[in-house]
N, C-alpha and C positions, 0 to 999 in steps of 0.2 A: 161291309166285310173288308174293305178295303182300306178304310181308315182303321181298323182294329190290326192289321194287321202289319200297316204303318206304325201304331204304335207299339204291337210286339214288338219290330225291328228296333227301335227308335230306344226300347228298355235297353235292348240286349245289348246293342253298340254303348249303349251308357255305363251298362255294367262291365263289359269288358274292357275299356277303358279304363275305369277306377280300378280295378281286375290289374291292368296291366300296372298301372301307375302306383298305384298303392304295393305290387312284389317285388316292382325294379327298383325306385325309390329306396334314396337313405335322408333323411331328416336329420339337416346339419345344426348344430347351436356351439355357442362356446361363448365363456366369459375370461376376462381376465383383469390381472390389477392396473388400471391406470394409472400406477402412481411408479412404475417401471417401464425402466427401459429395455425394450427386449435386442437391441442391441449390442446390449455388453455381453448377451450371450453367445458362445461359439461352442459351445462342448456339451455333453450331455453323457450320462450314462444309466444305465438300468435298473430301477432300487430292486433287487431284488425279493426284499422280504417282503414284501407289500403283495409282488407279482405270485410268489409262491400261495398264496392265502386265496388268489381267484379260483373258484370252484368253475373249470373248463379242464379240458383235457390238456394234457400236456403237449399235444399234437399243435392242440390251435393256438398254445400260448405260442410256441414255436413258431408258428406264422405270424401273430401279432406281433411279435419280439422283431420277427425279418421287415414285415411292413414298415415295420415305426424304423427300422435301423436305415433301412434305404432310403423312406419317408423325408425322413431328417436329414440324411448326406444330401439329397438333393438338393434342397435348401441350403448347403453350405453349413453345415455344421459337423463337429465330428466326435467321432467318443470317443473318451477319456477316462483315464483312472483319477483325475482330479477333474470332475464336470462341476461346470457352471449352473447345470439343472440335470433334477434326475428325474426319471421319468418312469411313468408306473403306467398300471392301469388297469380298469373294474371292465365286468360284465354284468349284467341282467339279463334274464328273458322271461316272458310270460307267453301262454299259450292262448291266441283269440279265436274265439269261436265266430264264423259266418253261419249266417240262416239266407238264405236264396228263397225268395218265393216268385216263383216264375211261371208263368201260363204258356208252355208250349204247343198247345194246340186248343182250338175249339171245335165245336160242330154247330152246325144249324145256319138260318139268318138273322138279320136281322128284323125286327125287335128279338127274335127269339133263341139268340145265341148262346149257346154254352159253355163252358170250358170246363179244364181241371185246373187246379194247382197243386202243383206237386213241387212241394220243401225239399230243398235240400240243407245238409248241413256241412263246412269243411273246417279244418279250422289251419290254422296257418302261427309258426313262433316266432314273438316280433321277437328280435333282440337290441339292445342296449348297450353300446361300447363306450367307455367312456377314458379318455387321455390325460393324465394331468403330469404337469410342468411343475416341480418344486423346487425353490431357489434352492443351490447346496450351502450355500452361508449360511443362511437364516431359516430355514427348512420352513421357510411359506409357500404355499401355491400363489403360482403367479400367472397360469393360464390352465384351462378346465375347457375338451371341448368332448362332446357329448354326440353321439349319431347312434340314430332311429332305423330301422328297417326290417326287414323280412328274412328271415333266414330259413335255408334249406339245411338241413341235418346230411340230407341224399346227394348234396349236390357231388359231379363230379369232378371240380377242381375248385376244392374249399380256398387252395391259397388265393385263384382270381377272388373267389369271394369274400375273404377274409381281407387281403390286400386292396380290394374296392371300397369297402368300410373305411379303412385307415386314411390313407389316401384321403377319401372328401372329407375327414374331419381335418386331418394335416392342410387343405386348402387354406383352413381360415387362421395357421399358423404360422408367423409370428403374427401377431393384428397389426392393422397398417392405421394408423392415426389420421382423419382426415383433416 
């Protein structure tokens, strides 16, 4: 009884953990052209027609748009009506479905134990942010970064959460050459 009961525990703490790690979590990536110097850049501004075309609210572009603007000043760059790079950016999201099968209680002893299993189902919308950098010269992307994670529709302060996404993708920009 004792050992079943250790390893109830032993799920639950597993699952809540992943639980935890898998909603706060944002999954950072990004590529860019090695054949640039991200150096010579200092200016940036907004493409807009690119940004109009994101199916999101106009609300969140308006956070993404402050994100990225502050994002960017901090790193010492600034905007301009003739930018070095202009700068956009997509959304995705899809909705995952969790199945939980978990045995919350049993009865009896051992050999002759019983339980239930009682399914649950939740489901959670990852979304998908993605930033890109396009030379204004030569209108090439020259740096793409990408982040993963969890989003709340409910949440009560979308800008932290909106601003948290930008931010750790902004982390891995400019790329630092080792």
């Amino acid at each position: 009884m004792k050992i079943i009961k250790n390893l109830i525990s032993q799920k639950i703490i597993l699952f809540t953990l992943a639980l935890i790690i898998n909603s706060c979590g944002i999954y950072v990536q990004y590529d860019y052209d090695s054949d640039v110097n991200f150096n010579d850049y200092d200016s940036y501004s907004f493409y807009q027609p690119d940004i109009d075309k994101v199916k999101i609210s106009d609300l969140d572009k308006k956070r993404i748009l402050k994100s990225l603007d502050s994002g960017l000043k901090s790193k010492g760059m600034e905007r301009s009506d003739s930018p070095d790079l202009l700068v956009t950016f997509e959304t995705q999201s899809k909705e995952r479905i969790y199945i939980n099968n978990y045995m919350p209680y049993g009865y009896g002893w051992f050999p002759f134990f019983y339980h239930h299993n009682y399914p649950s189902a939740y489901s959670r919308t990852q979304g998908t942010l993605y930033i890109n950098f396009i030379d204004n010269k030569n209108q090439q992307l020259v740096w793409q970064g990408r982040g993963d994670g969890i989003l709340n529709e409910y949440s009560k302060d979308r800008d932290k959460m909106i601003g948290n996404f930008v931010s750790r993708i902004l982390e891995k920009f400019p790329p630092t050459v080792d």
